[in-house]
Kinemage of the C-alpha trace (Angstrom):
@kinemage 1
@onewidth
@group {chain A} dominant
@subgroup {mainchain}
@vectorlist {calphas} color= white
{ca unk a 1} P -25.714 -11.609 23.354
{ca unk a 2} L -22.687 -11.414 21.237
{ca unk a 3} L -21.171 -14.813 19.747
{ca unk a 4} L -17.883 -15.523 19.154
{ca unk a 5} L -16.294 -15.982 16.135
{ca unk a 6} L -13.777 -18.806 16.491
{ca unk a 7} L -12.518 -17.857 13.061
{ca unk a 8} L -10.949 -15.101 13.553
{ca unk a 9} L -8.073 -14.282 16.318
{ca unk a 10} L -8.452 -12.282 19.105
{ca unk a 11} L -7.785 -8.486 19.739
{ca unk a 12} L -4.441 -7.233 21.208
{ca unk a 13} L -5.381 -5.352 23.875
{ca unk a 14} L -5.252 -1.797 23.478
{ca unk a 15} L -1.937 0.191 25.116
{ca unk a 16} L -0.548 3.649 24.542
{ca unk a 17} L 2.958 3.998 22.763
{ca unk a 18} L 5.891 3.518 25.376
{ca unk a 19} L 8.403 5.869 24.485
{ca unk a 20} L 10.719 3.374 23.523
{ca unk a 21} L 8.390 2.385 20.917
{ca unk a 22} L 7.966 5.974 19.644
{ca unk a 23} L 11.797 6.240 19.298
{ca unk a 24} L 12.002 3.177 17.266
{ca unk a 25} L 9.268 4.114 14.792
{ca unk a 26} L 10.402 7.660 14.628
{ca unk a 27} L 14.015 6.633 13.587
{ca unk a 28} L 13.468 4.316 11.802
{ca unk a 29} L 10.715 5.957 9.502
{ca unk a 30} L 11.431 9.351 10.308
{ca unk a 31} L 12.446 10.086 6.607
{ca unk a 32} L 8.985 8.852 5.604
{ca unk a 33} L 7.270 10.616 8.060
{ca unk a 34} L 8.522 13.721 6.835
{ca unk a 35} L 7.979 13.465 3.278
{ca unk a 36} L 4.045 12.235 4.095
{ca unk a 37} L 4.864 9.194 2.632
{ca unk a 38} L 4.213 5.823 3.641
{ca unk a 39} L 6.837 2.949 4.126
{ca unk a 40} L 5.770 -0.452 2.620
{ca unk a 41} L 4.349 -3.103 4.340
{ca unk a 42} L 7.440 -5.277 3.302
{ca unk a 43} L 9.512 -2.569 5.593
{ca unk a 44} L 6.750 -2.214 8.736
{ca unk a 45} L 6.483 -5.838 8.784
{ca unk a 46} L 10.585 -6.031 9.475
{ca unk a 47} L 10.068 -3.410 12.069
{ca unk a 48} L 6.791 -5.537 13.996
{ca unk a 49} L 9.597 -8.598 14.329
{ca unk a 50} L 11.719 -6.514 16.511
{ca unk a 51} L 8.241 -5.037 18.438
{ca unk a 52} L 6.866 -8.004 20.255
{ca unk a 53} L 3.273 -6.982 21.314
{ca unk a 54} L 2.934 -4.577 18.211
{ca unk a 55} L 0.977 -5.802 14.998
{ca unk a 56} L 1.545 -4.652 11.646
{ca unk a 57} L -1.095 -2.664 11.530
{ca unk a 58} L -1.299 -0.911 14.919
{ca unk a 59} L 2.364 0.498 13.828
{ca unk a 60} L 1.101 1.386 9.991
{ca unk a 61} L -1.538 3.134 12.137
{ca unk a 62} L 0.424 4.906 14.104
{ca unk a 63} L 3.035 6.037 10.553
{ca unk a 64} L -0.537 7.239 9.356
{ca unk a 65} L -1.248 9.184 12.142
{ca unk a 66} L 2.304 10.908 12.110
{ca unk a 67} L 1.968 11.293 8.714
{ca unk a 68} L -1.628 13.114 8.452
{ca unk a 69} L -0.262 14.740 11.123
{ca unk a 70} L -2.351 14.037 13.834
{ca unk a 71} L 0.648 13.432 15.899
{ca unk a 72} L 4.044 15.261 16.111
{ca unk a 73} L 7.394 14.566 16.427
C-alpha cells in the first residue's frame, strides 16, 4: 500500500486540450513554435494566470510537444 506524501501537492487531474486552450497557446507562442524554440518560463508563467486549471508545466509540455513536433498546428 502506497503512502501519502503530505509534502507535496496533489496532481491536477489529467484533461485533453479544449480548443480554446489550443488557440490561446498557439497565438500566443505561435512564433516560437515555429522557430523550435522555446518561450521562457517568465512568459508561460504570464500565460498559466490567464489559464485557470493549467500549470506551468502542463502548458511548457504541451510548447514541447508542438515544438518536437509531435503535434501540429
Amino acid at each position: 500500500m502506497a503512502r501519502e506524501d503530505s509534502s507535496r501537492p496533489p496532481r491536477p487531474n489529467r484533461r485533453r486540450w479544449t480548443e480554446v486552450e489550443v488557440q490561446k497557446l498557439t497565438s500566443v507562442f505561435g512564433g516560437c513554435i515555429t522557430q523550435k524554440k522555446m518561450p521562457s518560463g517568465k512568459q508561460i508563467a504570464e500565460l498559466a494566470r490567464s489559464m485557470p486549471g493549467r500549470t506551468i508545466a502542463q502548458i511548457r509540455a504541451q510548447i514541447n510537444n508542438y515544438v518536437l513536433g509531435k503535434i501540429h498546428f
